[in-house]
VMD Tcl script that draws the C-alpha trace (Angstrom):
set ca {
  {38.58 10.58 -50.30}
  {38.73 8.24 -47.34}
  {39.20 4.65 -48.67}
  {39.69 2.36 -45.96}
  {36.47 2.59 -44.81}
  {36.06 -0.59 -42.98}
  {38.88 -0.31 -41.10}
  {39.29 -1.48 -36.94}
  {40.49 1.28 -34.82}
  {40.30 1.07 -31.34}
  {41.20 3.91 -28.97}
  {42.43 3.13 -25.55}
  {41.94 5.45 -22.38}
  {41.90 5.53 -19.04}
  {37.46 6.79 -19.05}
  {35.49 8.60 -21.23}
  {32.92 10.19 -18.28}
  {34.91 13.19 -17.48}
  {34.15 16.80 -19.76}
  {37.96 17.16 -19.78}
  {39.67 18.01 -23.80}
  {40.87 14.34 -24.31}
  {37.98 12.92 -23.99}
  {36.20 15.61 -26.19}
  {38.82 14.97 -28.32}
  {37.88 11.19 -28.62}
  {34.12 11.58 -28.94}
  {34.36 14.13 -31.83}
  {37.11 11.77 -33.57}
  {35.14 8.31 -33.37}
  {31.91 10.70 -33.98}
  {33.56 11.99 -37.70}
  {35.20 8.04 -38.45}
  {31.85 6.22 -37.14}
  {29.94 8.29 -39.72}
  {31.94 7.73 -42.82}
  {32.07 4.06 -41.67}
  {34.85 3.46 -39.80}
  {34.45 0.41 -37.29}
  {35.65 2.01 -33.74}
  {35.64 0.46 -30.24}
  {36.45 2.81 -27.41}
  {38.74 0.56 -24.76}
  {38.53 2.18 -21.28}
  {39.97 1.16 -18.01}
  {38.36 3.20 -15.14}
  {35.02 3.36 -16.65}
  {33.33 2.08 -13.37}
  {29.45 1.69 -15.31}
  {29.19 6.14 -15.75}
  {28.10 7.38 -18.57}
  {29.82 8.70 -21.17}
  {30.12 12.58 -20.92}
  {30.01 13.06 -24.58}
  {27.39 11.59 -26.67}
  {28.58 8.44 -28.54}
  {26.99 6.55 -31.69}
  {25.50 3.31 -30.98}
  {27.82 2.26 -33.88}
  {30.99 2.39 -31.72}
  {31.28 -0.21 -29.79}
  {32.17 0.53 -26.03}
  {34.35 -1.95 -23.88}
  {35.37 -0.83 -20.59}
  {38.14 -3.64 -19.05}
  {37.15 -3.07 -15.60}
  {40.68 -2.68 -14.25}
  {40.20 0.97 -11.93}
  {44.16 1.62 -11.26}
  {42.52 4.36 -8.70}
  {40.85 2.37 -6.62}
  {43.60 3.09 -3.87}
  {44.84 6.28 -4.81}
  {44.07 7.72 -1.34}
  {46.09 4.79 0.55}
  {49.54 4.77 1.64}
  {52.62 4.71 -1.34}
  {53.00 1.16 -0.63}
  {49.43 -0.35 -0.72}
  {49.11 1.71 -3.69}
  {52.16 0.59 -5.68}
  {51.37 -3.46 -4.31}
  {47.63 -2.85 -5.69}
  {48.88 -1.16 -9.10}
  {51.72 -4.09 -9.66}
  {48.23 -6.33 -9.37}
  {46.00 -4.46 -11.45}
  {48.80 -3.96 -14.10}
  {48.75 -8.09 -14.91}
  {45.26 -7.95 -14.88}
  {45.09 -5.56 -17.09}
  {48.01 -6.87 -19.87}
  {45.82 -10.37 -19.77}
  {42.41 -8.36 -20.39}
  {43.80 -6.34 -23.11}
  {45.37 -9.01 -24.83}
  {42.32 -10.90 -24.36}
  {40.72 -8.43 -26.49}
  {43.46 -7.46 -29.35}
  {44.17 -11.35 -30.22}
  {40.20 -11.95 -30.18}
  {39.28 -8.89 -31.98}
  {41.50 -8.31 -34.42}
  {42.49 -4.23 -34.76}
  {44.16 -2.41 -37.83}
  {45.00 0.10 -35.98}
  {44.80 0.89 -32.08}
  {45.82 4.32 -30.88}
  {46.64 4.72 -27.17}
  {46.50 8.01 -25.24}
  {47.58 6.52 -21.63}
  {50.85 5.79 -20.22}
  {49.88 2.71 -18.45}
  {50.52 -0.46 -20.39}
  {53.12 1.14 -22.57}
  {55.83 -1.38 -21.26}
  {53.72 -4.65 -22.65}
  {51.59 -3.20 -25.50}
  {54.08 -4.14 -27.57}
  {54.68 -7.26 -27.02}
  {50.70 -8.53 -27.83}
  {51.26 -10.04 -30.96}
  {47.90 -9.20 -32.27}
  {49.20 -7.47 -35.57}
  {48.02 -4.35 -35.54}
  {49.71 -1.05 -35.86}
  {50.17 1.00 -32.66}
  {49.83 5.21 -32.29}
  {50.62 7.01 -29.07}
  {48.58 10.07 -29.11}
  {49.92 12.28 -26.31}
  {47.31 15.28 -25.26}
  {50.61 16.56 -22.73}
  {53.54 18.49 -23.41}
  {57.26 16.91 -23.30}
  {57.58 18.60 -20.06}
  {54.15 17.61 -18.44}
  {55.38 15.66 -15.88}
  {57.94 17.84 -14.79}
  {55.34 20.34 -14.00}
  {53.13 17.44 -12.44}
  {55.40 16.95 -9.98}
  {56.27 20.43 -8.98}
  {53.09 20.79 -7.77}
  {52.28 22.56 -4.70}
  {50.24 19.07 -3.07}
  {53.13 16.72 -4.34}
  {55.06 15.11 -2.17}
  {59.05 14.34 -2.31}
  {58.47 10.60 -3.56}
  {55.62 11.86 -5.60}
  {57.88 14.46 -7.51}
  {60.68 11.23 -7.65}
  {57.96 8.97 -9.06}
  {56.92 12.03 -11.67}
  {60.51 11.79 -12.46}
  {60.86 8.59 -13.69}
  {57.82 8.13 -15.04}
  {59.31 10.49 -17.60}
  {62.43 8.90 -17.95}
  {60.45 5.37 -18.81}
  {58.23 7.36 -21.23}
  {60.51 8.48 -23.15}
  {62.65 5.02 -23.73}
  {58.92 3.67 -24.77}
  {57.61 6.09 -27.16}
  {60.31 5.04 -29.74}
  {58.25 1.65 -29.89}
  {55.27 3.30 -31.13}
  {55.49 2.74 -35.22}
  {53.98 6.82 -34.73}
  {53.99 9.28 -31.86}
  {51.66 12.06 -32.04}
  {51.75 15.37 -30.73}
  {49.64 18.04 -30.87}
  {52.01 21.58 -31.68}
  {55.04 22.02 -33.73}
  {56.30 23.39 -30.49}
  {56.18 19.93 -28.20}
  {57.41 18.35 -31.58}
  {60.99 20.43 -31.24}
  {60.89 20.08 -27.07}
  {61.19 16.35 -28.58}
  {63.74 16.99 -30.53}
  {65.83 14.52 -33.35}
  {65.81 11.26 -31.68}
  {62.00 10.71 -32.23}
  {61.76 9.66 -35.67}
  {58.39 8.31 -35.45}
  {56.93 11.21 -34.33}
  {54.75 13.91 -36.20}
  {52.15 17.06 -35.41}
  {48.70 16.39 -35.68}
  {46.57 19.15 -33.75}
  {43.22 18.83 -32.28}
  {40.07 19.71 -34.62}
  {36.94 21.58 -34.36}
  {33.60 22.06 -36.14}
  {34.53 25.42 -37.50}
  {31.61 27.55 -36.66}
  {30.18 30.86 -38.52}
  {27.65 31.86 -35.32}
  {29.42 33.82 -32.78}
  {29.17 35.71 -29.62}
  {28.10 39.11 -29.63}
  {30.42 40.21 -26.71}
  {28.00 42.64 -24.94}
  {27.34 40.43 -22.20}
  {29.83 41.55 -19.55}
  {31.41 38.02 -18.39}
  {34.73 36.51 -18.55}
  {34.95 32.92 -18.63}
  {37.15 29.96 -17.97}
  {36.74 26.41 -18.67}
  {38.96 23.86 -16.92}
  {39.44 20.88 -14.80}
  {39.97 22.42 -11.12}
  {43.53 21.40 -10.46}
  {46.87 22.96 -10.50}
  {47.68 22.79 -14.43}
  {44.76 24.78 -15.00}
  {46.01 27.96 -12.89}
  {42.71 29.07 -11.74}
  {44.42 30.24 -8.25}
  {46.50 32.04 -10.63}
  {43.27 33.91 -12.29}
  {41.31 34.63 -9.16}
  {44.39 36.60 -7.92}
  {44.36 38.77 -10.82}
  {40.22 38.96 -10.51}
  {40.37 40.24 -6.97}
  {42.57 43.35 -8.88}
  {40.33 43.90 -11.08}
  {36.68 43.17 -10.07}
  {36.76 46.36 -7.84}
  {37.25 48.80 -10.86}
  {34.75 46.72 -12.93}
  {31.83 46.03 -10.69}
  {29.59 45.14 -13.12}
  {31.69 42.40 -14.61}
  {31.62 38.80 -13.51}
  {33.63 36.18 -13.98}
  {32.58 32.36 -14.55}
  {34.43 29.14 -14.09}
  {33.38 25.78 -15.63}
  {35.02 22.70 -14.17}
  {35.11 19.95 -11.78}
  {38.27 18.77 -9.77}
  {40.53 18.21 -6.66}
  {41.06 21.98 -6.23}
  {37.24 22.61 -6.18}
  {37.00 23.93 -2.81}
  {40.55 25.18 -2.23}
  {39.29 27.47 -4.59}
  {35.94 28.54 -3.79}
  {37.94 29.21 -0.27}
  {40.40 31.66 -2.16}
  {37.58 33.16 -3.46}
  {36.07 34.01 -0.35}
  {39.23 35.04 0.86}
  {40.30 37.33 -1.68}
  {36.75 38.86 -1.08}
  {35.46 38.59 -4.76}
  {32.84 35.42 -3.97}
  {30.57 38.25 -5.54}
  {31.63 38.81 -8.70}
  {32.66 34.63 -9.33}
  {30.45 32.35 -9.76}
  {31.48 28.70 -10.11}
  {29.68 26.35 -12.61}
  {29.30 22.28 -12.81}
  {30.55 21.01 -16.39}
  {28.35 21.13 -18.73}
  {27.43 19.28 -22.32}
  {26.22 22.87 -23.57}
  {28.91 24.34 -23.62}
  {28.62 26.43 -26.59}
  {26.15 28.38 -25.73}
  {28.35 29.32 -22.63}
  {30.95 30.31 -25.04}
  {27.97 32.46 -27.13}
  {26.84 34.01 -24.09}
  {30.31 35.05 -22.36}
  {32.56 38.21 -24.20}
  {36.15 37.38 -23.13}
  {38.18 33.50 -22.40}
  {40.76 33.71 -19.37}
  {42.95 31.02 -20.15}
  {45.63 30.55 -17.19}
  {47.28 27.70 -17.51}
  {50.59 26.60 -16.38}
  {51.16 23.97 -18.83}
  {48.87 22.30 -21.70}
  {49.42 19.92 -24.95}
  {46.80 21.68 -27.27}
  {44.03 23.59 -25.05}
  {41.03 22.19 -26.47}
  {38.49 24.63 -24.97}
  {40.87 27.20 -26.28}
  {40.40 26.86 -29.62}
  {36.42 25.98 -28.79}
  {36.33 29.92 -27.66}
  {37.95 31.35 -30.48}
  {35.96 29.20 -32.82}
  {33.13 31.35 -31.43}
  {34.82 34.56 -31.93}
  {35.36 34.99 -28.26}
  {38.87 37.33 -27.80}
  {41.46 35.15 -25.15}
  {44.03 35.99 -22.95}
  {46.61 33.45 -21.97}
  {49.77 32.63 -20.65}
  {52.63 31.19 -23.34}
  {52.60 28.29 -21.37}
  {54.27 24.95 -22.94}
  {52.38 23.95 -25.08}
  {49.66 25.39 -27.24}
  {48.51 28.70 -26.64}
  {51.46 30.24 -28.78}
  {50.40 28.24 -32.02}
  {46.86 29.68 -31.57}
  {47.45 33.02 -30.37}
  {49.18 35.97 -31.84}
  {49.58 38.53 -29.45}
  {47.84 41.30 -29.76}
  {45.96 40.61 -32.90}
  {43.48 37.83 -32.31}
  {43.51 37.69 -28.16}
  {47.04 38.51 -25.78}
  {49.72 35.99 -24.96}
  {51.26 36.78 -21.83}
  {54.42 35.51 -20.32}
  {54.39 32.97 -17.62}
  {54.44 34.47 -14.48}
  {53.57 37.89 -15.81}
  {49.96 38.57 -13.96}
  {50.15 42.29 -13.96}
  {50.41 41.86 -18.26}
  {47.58 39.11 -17.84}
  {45.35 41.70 -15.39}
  {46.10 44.66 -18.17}
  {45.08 42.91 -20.96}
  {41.75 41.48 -19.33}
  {40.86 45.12 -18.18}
  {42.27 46.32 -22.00}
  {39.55 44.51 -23.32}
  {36.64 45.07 -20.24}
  {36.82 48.39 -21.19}
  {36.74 48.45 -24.93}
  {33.72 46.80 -27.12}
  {35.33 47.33 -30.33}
  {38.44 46.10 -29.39}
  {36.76 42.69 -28.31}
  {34.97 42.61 -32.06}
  {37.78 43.20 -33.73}
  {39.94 40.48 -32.16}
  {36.77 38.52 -31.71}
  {36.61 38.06 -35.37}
  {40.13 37.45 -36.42}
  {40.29 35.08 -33.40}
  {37.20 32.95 -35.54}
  {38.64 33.41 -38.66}
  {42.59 32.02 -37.13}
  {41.21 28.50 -36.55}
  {39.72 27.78 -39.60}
  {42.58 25.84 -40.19}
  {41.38 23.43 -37.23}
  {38.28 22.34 -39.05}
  {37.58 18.21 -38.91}
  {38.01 17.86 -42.25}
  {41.12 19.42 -42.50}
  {42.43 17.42 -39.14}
  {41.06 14.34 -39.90}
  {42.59 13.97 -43.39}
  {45.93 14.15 -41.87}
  {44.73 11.18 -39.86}
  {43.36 9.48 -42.73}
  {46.90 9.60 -44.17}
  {48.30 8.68 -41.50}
  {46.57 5.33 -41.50}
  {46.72 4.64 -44.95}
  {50.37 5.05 -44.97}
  {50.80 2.52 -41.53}
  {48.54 -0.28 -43.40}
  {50.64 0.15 -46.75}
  {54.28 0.01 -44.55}
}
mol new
graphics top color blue
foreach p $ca { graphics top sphere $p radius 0.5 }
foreach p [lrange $ca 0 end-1] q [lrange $ca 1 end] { graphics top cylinder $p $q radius 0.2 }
display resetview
């Protein structure tokens, strides 16, 4: 039974108008708390007057600071870095304004920005970092392709700093036991608490001959990865198609490897979209080709409805979802030709994607809301008794 049902919580994030996991992550949170009367405000920074992607009750109340640290993020490293040191004042003073004016029980950040000042705001309440990325995140970040030396540098201690400030947090969250070891011993505020999902009984019927993926379009997600292994295999499987939800940087990089690769045919590229489900009912098989994740959230959304996944054991997630060969195939990193087989393995066989189809639904039952959000209703019992 939930007892502090009056409580403050405020999350704090960088926008909520993108269809990325965090911020479906957020909206399904606040949308459980709201509704057994939990007082939530949703603090963003880069809100900029859009709309919320996800619907939101009018109960939560919705504060956006007006800082937007991106503002110059296509100018030179040193306009950038005089207009950040600016915007970073501005925003301590605004978000003090608001914790010593509105008093919080409990606020839980999922940004890295303000991490160096949050805690010293002495507005009383108790502070969570909630980290949707893996320990090595910005590692990968900055071995990216479009990043530049003194990008990669700046990636690199940006992690160092991280990790000296997480230890501040009186609880650091992470989403798989995994990231919790990659952590390792000298955390001792941190615990695992995964991401949640209304546990769902209709499913797809798999007959429909598509393969989806779901994604931002930038380099984490690997979709230049996937449309490599497509061009493969869309000869031998004409009839097949492949579709790709997302939005991003990469957008038309990749709609240009598409056309290049010669399969513009057989992949068709799709806007974000707030209906996602039925997507996920309509589509027979989830492509999941990420190079690096915290806890893929639109993973365990196509599982939920029954849809068999292939993936790469990227850090972090897919392995504490997926066991190979039972309900979807976990492929090592780097390993397309295993990826390619295991997509055509289940192209070609029906039974084979209801059979993992249904033990994939039945292996995230243990993701359900109200299993999830117990743990967090623990959790902030036992920081308002410390």
């Amino acid at each position: 039974m939930f007892c502090f049902e009056k409580m403050k919580i405020t999350y704090l994030i960088d926008g909520m108008y993108n269809s990325a996991g965090m911020e479906r992550v957020v909206a399904n949170k606040v949308n459980y708390l709201s509704s057994l009367g939990y007082n939530i405000t949703i603090l963003t920074t880069n809100q900029k007057n859009r709309d919320y992607f996800y619907s939101i009750p009018e109960c939560v109340t919705k504060i956006d600071l007006d800082i937007n640290f991106d503002d110059y993020i296509k100018s030179n490293i040193f306009i950038r870095l005089q207009s950040y040191s600016k915007k970073k004042v501005l925003f301590k003073e605004r978000l003090s304004y608001f914790l010593l004016n509105n008093k919080q029980d409990i606020l839980i950040c999922l940004m890295t920005r303000g991490m160096e000042f949050l805690f010293d705001i002495p507005d009383g309440s108790k502070k969570i970092c909630e980290c949707h990325f893996n320990r090595y995140s910005n590692y990968y970040i900055g071995k990216a392709d479009n990043r530049t030396f003194i990008q990669r540098i700046v990636y690199s201690i940006r992690d160092f700093w991280i990790r000296k400030r997480i230890k501040k947090f009186d609880r650091f969250v992470v989403l798989t036991q995994e990231d919790k070891k990659y952590w390792g011993n000298a955390y001792s505020n941190i615990i695992c608490i995964p991401n949640s999902i209304t546990y769902a009984k209709n499913v797809a019927s798999l007959k429909n001959k598509v393969v989806l993926a779901v994604g931002r379009l930038n380099y984490q997600k690997g979709f230049d990865i996937l449309l490599s292994i497509w061009a493969l295999i869309s000869p031998r499987f004409p009839d097949w198609k492949l579709h790709i939800y997302g939005s991003g940087e990469d957008s038309e990089k990749l709609e240009k490897l598409a056309k290049s690769l010669g399969i513009i045919s057989s992949v068709i590229f799709f806007s974000p979209t707030q209906r996602i489900d039925e997507v996920f009912l309509s589509s027979s098989i989830f492509a999941f080709p990420s190079r690096f994740e915290g806890l893929p959230m639109v993973l365990l959304e196509a599982m939920n409805k029954g849809l068999p996944s292939v993936a790469f054991n990227c850090k972090c997630g897919p392995s504490d979802i997926i066991k190979n060969s039972e309900n979807g195939f976990l492929c090592n990193m780097g390993d397309n030709k295993s990826f390619q087989n295991a997509l055509e393995m289940l192209m070609s066989s029906y039974d084979l994607r209801v059979k993992m189809g249904y033990k994939a639904n039945l292996s995230v039952r243990d993701y359900d809301h109200h299993i999830i959000m117990r743990k967090w209703d623990n959790l902030f019992k036992e920081l308002l008794k410390s």
